[in-house]
N, C-alpha and C positions, 0 to 999 in steps of 0.2 A: 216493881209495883207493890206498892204496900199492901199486906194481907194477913191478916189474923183465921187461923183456925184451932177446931177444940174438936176432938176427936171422942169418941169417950161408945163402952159397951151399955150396951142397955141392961135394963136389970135381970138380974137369973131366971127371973121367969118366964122372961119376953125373947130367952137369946138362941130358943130353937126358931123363932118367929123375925125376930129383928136382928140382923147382923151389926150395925152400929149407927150410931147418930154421928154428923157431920156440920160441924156450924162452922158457919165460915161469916167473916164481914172482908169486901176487899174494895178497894180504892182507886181509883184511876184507870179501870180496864179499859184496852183498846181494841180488844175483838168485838168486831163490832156484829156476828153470830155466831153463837155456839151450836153444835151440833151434840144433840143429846141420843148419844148410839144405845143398839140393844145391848143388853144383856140380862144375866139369871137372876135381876129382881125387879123388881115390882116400886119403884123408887115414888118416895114422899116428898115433894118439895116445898116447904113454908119460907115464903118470905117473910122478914122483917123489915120488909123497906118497900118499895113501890111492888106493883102487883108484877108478876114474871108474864111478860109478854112471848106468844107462842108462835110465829109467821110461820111455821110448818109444822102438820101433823102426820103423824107416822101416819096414817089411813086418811089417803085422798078425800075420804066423804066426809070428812070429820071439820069445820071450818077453825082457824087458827080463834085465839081466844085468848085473855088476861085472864091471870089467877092470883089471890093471896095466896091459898095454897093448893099445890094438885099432884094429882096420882096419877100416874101413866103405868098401863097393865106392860106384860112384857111384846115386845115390839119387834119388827123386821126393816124396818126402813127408821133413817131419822128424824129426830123430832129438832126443830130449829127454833133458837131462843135467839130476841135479840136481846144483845146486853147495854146495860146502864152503867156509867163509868161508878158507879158506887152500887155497891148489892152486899146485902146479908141477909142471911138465912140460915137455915138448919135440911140436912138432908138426910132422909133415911130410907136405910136400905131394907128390904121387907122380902124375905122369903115367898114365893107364889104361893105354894103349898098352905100357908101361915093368913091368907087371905080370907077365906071364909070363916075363921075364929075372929080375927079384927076387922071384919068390915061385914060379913054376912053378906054375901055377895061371892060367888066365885073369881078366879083368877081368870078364867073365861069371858067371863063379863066384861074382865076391863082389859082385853085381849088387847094390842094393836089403840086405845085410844087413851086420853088424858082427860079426866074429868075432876071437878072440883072436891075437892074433902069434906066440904059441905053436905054433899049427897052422900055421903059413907057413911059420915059421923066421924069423931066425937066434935062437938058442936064449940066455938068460939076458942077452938085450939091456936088459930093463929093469933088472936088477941091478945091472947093470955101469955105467948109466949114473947109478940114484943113489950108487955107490960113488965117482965122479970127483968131485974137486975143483974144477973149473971147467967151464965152455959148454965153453970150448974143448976141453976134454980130452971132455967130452961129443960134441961134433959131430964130434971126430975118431972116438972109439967109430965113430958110426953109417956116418962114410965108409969107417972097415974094414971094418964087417960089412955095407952095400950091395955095397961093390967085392969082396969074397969070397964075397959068393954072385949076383954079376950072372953070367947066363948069356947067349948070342949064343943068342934067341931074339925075331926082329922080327914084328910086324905086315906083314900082306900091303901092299904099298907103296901103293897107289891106298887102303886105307883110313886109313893115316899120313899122305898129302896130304889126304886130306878131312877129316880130324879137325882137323888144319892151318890149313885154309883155313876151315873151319867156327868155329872158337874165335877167329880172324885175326878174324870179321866178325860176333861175337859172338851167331850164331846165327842172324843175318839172310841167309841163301840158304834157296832152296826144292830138298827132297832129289831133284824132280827134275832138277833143273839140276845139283847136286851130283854124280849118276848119269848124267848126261850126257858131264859133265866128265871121269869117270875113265872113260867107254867102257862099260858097265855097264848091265844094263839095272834099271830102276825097284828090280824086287822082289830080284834079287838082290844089289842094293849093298846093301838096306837088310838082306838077313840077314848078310851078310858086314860089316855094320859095328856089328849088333848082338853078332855070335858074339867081334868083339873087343873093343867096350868096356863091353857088358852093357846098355848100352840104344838101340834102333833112335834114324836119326838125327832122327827127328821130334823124342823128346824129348830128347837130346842138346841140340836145337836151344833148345829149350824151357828149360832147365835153365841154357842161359848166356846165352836172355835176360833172365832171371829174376836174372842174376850181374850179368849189367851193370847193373839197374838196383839194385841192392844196393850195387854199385860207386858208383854215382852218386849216392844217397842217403849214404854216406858223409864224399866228397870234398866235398857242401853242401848244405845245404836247399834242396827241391826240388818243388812244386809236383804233386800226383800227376796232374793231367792231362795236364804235359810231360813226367813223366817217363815215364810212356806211349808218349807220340809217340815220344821220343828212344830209347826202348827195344824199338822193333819189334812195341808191345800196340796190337790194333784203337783202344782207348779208354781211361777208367780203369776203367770195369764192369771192360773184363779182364781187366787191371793186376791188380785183386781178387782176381776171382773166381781167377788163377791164383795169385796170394798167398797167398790159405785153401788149397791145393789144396799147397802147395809147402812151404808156410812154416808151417800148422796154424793162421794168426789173419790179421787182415784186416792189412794195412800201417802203419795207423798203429797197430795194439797193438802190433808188430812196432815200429816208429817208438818208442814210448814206453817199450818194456820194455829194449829193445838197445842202443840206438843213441847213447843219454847214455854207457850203460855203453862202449860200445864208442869210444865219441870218448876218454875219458877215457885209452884207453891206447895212443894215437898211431896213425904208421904202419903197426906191425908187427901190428896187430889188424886188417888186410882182411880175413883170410883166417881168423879167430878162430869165427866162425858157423859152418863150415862143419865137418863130419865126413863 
């Protein structure tokens, strides 16, 4: 399947906030729905081509929608895109933490839903970006209009070291050690880490074990019983049963519907499942 991607870091100032820009145009797809799983960001998506059609939202109350571009907060259930044999865009991955500096709005806010970019701001981003000539002139677009609208608005520091240390160890610490650690007791680390990334740290925890072993299934075939072990699940029952729960099918549907498709377009497709 033909497919062009441009990968590229955002500028120095934006790169405790923005992990990387992702542009992709591709050609001929025949998934005909993607499943956009959680994980630990806050994911941008602008099209450059017809609007991203949404037939499922992670929060049942939330009704499916078109978008030129949109932000889905971090999620527990998937988000279902259907696909168009031609799409380009640009994706970006966005720190939770890093949400109230570029949107003025908490990570709580856009807990669990997918809302337009329009409502956030910065305003006629998507235009401007199918109106450029190249990525480049694209990525730089988006580092003007992060770095013009980033505000010096931080996370309470003990929930920026756990969120840290939690994503450092892919989800494998127990939140009360975590709450230990920053001095805190049980119950109110976990509202003071929900009120900043939109979901308490149990399934924080939950959500990038689920990434690691996503990660891992990627980088090789993998055995679902080790990938279990290796991934912090009792077994593979729960490997599963949090699969359907996460992901909306068991692992290997997941394995056979994605994951050819997703090898096909190298490196720069880790982070491609993910809304």
């Amino acid at each position: 399947m033909p497919a062009d991607w441009e990968v590229r870091a955002p500028h120095p100032e934006l790169r405790s906030a923005i992990t990387r820009y992702i542009g992709y145009t591709q050609r001929g797809v025949a998934l005909r729905t993607h499943r956009g799983l959680p994980s630990r960001h806050v994911t941008l998506v602008i099209s450059l081509a017809e609007p991203i059609r949404f037939t499922g939202m992670p929060r049942p109350d939330q009704s499916p929608g078109r978008f030129t571009a949109a932000v889905g907060g971090m999620h527990t259930a998937p988000a279902l895109i259907a696909q168009d044999a031609f799409q380009s865009g640009i994706h970006v991955e966005i720190d939770p933490l890093a949400v109230p500096a570029l949107f003025q709005v908490s990570a709580a806010d856009l807990s669990g839903c997918v809302v337009d970019l329009g409502e956030l701001g910065p305003k006629r981003l998507a235009e401007r970006l199918a109106e450029a000539p190249t990525w480049d002139d694209r990525f730089g677009i988006l580092d003007d209009a992060f770095r013009g609208a980033l505000a010096d608005r931080r996370p309470a520091r003990e929930v920026g070291w756990a969120w840290r240390r939690l994503t450092a160890a892919g989800g494998l610490i127990r939140v009360e050690d975590l709450a230990a650690e920053v001095g805190w007791s049980r119950r109110h680390f976990a509202e003071r880490f929900r009120r900043e990334l939109g979901l308490p740290p149990k399934q924080a925890a939950r959500v990038l074990r689920f990434e690691r072993a996503i990660s891992r299934l990627r980088e090789a075939p993998t055995d679902l019983a080790t990938l279990a072990a290796d991934c912090g699940f009792y077994d593979q029952a729960h490997l599963s049963n949090e699969w359907r729960a996460l992901a909306g099918c068991t692992p290997r549907t997941w394995i056979t519907e994605e994951l050819p498709f997703l090898q096909d377009q190298g490196a720069a497709t880790d982070a491609d499942s993910q809304t």
